[in-house]
C-alpha positions as CSV (number, residue, x, y, z in Angstrom):
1,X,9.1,26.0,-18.3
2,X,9.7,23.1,-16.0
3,X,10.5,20.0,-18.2
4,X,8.0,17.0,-18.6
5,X,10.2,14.4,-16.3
6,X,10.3,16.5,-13.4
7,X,6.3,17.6,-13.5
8,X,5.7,13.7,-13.6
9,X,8.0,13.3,-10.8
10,X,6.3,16.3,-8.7
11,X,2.6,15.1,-9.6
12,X,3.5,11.6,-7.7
13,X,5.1,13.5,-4.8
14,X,2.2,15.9,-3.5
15,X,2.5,16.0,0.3
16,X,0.7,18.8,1.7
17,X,0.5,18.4,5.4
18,X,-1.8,20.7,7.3
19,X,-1.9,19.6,11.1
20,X,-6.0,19.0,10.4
21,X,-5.3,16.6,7.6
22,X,-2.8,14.5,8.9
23,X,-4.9,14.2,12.5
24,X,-7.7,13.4,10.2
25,X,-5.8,10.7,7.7
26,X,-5.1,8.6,10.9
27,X,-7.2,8.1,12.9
28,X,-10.1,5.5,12.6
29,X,-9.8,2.7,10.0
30,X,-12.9,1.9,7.5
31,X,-15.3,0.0,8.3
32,X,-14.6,-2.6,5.7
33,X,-11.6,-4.3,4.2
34,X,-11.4,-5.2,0.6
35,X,-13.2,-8.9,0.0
36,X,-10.0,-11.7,-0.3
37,X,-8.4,-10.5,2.7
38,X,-7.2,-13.3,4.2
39,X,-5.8,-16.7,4.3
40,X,-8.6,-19.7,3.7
41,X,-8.1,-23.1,3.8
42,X,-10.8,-25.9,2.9
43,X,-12.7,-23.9,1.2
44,X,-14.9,-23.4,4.3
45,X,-13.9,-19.5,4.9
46,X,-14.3,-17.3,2.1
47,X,-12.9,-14.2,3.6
48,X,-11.8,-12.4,6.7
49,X,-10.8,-8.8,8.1
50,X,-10.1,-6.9,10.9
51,X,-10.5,-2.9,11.4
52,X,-9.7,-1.2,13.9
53,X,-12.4,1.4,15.8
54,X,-11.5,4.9,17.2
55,X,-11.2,3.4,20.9
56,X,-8.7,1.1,19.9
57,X,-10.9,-2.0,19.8
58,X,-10.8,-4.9,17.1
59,X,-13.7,-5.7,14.8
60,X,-12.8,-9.3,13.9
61,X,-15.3,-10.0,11.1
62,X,-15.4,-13.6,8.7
63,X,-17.5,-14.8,6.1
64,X,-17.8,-18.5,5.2
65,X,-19.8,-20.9,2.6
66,X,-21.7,-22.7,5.1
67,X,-22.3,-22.6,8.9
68,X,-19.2,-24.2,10.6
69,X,-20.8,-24.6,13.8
70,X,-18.9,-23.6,17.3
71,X,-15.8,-21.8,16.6
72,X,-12.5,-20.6,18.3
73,X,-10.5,-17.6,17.2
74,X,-6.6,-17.3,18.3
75,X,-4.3,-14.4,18.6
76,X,-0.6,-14.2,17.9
77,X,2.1,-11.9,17.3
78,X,3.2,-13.2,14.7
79,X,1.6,-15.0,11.9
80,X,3.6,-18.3,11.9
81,X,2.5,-19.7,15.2
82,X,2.2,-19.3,19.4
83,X,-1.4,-19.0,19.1
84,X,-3.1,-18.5,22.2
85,X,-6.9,-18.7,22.7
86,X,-9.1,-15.5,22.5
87,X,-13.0,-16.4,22.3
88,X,-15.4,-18.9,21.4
89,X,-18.2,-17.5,18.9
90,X,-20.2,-18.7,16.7
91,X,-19.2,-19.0,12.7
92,X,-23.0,-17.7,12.1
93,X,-22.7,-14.4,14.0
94,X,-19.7,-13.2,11.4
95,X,-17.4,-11.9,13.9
96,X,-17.6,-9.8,17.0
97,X,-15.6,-6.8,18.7
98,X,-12.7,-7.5,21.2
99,X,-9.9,-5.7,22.9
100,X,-6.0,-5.5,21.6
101,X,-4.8,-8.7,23.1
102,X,-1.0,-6.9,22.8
103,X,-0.8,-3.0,22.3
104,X,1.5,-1.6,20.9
105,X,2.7,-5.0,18.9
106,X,1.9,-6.3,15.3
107,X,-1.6,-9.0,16.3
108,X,-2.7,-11.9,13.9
109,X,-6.0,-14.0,14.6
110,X,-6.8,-17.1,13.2
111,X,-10.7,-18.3,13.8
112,X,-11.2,-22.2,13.4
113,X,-14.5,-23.6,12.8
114,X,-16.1,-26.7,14.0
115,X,-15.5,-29.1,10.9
116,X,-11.6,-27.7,11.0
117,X,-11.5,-25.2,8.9
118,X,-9.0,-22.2,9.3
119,X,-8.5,-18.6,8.6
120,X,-5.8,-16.1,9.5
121,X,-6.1,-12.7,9.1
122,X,-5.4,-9.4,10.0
123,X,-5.4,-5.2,10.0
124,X,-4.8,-4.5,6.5
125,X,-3.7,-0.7,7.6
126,X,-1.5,-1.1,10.4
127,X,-1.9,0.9,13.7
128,X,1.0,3.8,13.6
129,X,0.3,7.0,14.1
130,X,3.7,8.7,11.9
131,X,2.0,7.5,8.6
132,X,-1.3,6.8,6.7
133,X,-1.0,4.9,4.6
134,X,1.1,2.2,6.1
135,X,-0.5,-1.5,4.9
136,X,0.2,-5.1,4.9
137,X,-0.3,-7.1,1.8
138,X,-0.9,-10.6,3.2
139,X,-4.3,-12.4,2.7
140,X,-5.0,-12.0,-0.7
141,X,-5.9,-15.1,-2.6
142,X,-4.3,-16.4,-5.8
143,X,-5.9,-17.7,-8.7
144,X,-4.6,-21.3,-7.6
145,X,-6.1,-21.0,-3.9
146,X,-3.5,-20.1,-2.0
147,X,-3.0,-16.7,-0.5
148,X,-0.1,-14.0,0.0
149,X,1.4,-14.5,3.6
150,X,0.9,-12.0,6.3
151,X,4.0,-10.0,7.9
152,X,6.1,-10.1,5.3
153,X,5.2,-7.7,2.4
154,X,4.2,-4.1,3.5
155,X,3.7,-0.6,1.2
156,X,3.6,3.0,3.0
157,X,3.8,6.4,2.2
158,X,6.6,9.0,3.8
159,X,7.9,7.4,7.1
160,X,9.9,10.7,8.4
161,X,7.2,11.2,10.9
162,X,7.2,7.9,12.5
163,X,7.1,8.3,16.3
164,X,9.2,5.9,18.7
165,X,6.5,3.8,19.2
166,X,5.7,3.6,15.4
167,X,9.3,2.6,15.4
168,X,9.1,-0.2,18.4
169,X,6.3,-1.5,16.6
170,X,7.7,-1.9,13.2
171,X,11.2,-3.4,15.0
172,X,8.2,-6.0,16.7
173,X,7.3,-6.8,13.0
174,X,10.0,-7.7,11.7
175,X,11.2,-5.3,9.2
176,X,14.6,-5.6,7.5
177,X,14.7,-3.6,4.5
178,X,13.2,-0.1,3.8
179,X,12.7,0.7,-0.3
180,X,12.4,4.4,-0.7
181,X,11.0,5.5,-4.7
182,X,11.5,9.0,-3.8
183,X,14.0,11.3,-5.3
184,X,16.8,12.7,-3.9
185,X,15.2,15.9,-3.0
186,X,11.9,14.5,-1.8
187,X,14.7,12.0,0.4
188,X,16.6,15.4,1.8
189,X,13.3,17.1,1.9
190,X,12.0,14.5,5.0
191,X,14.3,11.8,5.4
192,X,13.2,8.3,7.0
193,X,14.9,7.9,10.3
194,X,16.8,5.5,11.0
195,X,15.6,2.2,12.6
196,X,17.9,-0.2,14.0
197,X,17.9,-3.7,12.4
198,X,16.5,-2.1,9.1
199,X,18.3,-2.2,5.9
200,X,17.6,1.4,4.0
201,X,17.6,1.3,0.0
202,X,17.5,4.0,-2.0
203,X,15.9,3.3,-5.2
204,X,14.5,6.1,-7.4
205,X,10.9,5.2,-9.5
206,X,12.0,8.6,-11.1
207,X,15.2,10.0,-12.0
208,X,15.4,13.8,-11.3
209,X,16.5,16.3,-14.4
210,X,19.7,17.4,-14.0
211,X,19.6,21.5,-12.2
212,X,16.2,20.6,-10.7
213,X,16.9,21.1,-7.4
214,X,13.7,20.7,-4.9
215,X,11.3,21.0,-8.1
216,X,9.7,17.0,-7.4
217,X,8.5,18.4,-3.8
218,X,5.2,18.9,-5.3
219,X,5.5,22.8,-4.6
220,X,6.2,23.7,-8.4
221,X,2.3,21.5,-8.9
222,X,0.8,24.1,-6.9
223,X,2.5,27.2,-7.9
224,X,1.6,25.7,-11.7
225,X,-2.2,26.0,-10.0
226,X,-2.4,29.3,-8.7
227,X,-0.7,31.3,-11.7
228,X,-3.7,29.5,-13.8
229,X,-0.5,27.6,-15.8
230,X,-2.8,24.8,-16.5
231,X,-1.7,23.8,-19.6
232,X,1.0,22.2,-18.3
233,X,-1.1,20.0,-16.5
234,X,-3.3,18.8,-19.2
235,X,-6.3,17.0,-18.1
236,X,-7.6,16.0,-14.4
237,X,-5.5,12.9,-13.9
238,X,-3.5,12.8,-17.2
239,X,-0.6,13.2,-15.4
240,X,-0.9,10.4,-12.9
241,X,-1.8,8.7,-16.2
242,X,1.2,9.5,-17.9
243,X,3.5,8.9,-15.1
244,X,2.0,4.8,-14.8
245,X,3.0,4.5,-18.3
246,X,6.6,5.8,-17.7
247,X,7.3,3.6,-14.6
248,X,6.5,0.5,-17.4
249,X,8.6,2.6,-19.9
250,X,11.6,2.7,-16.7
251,X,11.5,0.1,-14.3
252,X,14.9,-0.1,-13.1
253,X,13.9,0.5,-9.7
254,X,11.2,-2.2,-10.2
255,X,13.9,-5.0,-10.8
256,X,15.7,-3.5,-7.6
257,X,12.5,-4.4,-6.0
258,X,12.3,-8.3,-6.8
259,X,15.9,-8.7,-6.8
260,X,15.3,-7.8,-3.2
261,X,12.4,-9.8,-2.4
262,X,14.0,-13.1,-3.8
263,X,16.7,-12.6,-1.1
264,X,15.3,-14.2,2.1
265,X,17.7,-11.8,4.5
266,X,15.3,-9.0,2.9
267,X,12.2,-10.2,4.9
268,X,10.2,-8.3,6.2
269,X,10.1,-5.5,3.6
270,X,8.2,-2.6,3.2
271,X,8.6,-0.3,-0.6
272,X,7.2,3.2,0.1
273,X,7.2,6.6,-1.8
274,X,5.7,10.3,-0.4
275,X,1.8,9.4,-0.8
276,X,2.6,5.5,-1.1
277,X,-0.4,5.5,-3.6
278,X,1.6,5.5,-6.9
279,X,5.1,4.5,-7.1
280,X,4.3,2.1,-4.3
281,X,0.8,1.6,-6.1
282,X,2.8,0.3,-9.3
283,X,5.1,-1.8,-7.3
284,X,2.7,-3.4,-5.0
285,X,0.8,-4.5,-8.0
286,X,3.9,-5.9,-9.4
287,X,3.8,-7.9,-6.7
288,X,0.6,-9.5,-6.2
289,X,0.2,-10.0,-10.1
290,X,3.9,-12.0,-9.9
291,X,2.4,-14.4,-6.9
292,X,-0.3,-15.1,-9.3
293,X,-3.3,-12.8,-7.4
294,X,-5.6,-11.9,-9.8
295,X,-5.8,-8.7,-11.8
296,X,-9.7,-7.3,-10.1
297,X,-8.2,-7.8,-6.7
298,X,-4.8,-6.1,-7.8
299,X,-6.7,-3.2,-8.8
300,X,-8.7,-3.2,-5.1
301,X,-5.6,-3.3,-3.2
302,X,-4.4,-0.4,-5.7
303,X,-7.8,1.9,-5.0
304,X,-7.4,1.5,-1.1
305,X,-5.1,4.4,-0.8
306,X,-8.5,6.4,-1.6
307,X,-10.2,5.2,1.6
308,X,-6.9,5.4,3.7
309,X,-6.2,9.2,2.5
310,X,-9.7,10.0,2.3
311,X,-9.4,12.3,5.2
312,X,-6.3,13.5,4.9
313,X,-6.4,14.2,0.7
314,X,-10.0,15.9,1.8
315,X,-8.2,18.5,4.2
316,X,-5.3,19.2,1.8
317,X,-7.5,20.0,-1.1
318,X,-9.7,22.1,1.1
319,X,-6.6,23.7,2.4
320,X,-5.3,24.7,-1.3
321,X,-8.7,25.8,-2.4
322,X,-8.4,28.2,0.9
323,X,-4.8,29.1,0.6
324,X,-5.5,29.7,-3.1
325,X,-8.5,31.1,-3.5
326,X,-9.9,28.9,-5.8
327,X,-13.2,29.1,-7.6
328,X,-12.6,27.2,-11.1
329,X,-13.8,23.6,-10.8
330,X,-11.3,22.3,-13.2
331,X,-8.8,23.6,-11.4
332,X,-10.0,21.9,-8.3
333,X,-10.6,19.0,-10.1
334,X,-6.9,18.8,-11.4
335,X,-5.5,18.9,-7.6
336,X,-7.8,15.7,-6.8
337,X,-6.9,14.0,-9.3
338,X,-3.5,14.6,-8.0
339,X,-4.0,13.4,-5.2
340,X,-6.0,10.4,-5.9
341,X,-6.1,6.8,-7.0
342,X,-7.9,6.1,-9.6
343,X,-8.7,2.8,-11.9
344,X,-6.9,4.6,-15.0
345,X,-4.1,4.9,-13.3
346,X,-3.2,1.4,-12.8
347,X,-4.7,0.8,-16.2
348,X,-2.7,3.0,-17.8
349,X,0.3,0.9,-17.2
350,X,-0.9,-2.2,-17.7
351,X,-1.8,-0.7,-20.8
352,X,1.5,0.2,-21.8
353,X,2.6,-3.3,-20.1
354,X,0.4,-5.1,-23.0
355,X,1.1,-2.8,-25.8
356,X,5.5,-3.2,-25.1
357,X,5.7,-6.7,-23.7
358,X,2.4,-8.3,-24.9
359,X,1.6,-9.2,-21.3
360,X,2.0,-9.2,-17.8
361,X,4.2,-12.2,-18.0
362,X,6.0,-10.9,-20.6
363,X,6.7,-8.1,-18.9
364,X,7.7,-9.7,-15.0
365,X,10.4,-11.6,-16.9
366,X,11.7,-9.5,-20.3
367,X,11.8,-6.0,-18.3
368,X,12.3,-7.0,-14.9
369,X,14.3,-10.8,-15.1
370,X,11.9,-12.7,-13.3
371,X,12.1,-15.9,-14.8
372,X,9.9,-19.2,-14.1
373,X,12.5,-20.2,-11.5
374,X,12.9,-17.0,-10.0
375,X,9.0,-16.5,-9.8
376,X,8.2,-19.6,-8.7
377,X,11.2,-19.3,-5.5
378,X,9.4,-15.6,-5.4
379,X,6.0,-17.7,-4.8
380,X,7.4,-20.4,-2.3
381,X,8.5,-17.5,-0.3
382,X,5.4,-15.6,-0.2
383,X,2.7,-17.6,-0.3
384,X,1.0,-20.2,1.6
């Protein structure tokens, strides 16, 4: 019987790649990003986003309290300045669709209205074709009204199949440091490549039991499925329940994370697992809650992994069910939940959060040694 620690470790590292589900998983973006996208100032804008369409074109969309009147909207590659002119709009109209101003490279818009007001914003899912699930976490707002800065704080799933021009672009962003969750085997399984001017880190969410071998490739999950060992499963999504609760029980690789991030030589920084919808889900939110964003738009940024993988998790559960055979809808059911998000997920461990720590403060500093000092550098680096 496989233990406990290693089904936890397989549920989290499901990767089933037919060639329809991966052409599927990235192609066009949704049609809407999560509301608190983006970087406000004045109070004028309330949020912005951009998506990217099937033919390559930008849908730059804003939202603001009041009509600003005449506006401009900038492009940059980077987020900090050398903004060059785009269009004139109007604030009214909410946005309009425009061509890539620089293919192939990381783009950032900021739209000023008429009284002075500013936004910057940007794709939340970046453009490369190797992964899906590849995002930026800038933009979101804090409960204090400022707002997580763009191009510096990314999540993804596997990178091993990141093309050379996934790889030119991601040099173009600025990466430094790579932090892979994934166990050793999942690691020889599909390695990352290496990209020049990145730091790789190794850094386990999961610690492998001891003779396991290859068992956390996810393979074991589906063999459990076809011989009808569902016991061992329990419930649709208890084990993606369970597995939140152990990442509070053993964050280790958590306090690797920050004692990264508070080390400025680390930026940019992406944290990525196989799916980059759990591990990374847990560590992303880690994250946001320590800058201060609030807990509603934690859980948002947590869910988005269901409308990035839609596609792809749609074609890999159709491709089991074929492959398989299957008929019984609790069986079916058990493989979603696999390879979903879902709001119990993330609950799950902040339940276990409140319950060993009393809070989510508690926790940052007693489990993970954040401190006030350390969380307030973390938010002077961060945030703007």
């Amino acid at each position: 019987m496989m233990k406990k620690a290693v089904l936890l470790s397989a549920a989290i590292a499901i990767s089933i790649t037919p060639a329809a589900a991966f052409a599927a998983g990235t192609t066009a973006a949704p049609a809407v990003q999560s509301v608190g996208a983006a970087t406000a100032k004045q109070g004028a804008f309330t949020d912005a986003s951009v998506v990217r369409k099937a033919d390559g074109s930008l849908v730059i969309r804003w939202n603001a309290s009041a009509d600003l009147g005449a506006a401009k909207v900038y492009w940059s590659t980077s987020p900090e300045g050398g903004w060059k002119e785009l269009a004139k709009t109007y604030v009214r109209y909410n946005g309009f669709v425009a061509a890539d101003p620089s293919p192939g490279s990381p783009v950032y818009f900021k739209i000023k209205g008429g009284s002075g007001a500013t936004i910057v914003t940007s794709e939340r899912k970046l453009s490369l074709k190797g992964v899906t699930n590849f995002r930026d976490l800038g933009g979101y707002r804090t409960t204090d009204g400022r707002a997580v800065k763009w191009g510096k704080l990314f999540r993804a799933d596997e990178m091993a199949a990141l093309t050379e021009a996934d790889i030119a672009f991601l040099q173009k962003l600025g990466l430094k440091t790579n932090v892979d969750y994934r166990t050793s085997s999942e690691v020889k399984a599909k390695p990352d490549p290496v990209i020049a001017g990145v730091t790789y880190v190794s850094n386990p969410a999961f610690q492998e039991a001891e003779g396991s071998g290859d068992e956390s490739s996810g393979t074991d999950i589906v063999s459990l499925i076809a011989s009808g060992h569902l016991d061992q499963l329990g419930e649709p999504g208890d084990m993606l329940i369970q597995a939140n609760r152990q990442m509070v029980q053993n964050p280790e690789a958590y306090k690797t994370l920050f004692e990264l991030l508070l080390d400025p030589a680390n930026q940019a920084l992406v944290q990525h697992c196989t799916a980059g919808k759990d591990r990374t889900g847990f560590g992303s939110a880690l994250i946001l809650l320590a800058l201060g964003v609030p807990k509603e738009t934690v859980v948002e940024d947590f869910l988005l992994s269901n409308t990035y993988r839609e596609a792809y998790n749609k074609a890999a559960v159709d491709g089991i069910v074929k492959q398989l055979k299957l008929t019984d809808e609790k069986t079916i059911e058990v493989f979603k939940a696999l390879m979903d998000v879902r709001p119990a997920y993330i609950e799950a461990a902040f339940d276990e959060i409140d319950k060993t720590y009393g809070s989510v403060d508690g926790f940052l500093e007693k489990a993970l040694g954040l401190t006030a000092e350390k969380r307030a550098q973390l938010k002077k680096m961060y945030l703007e």
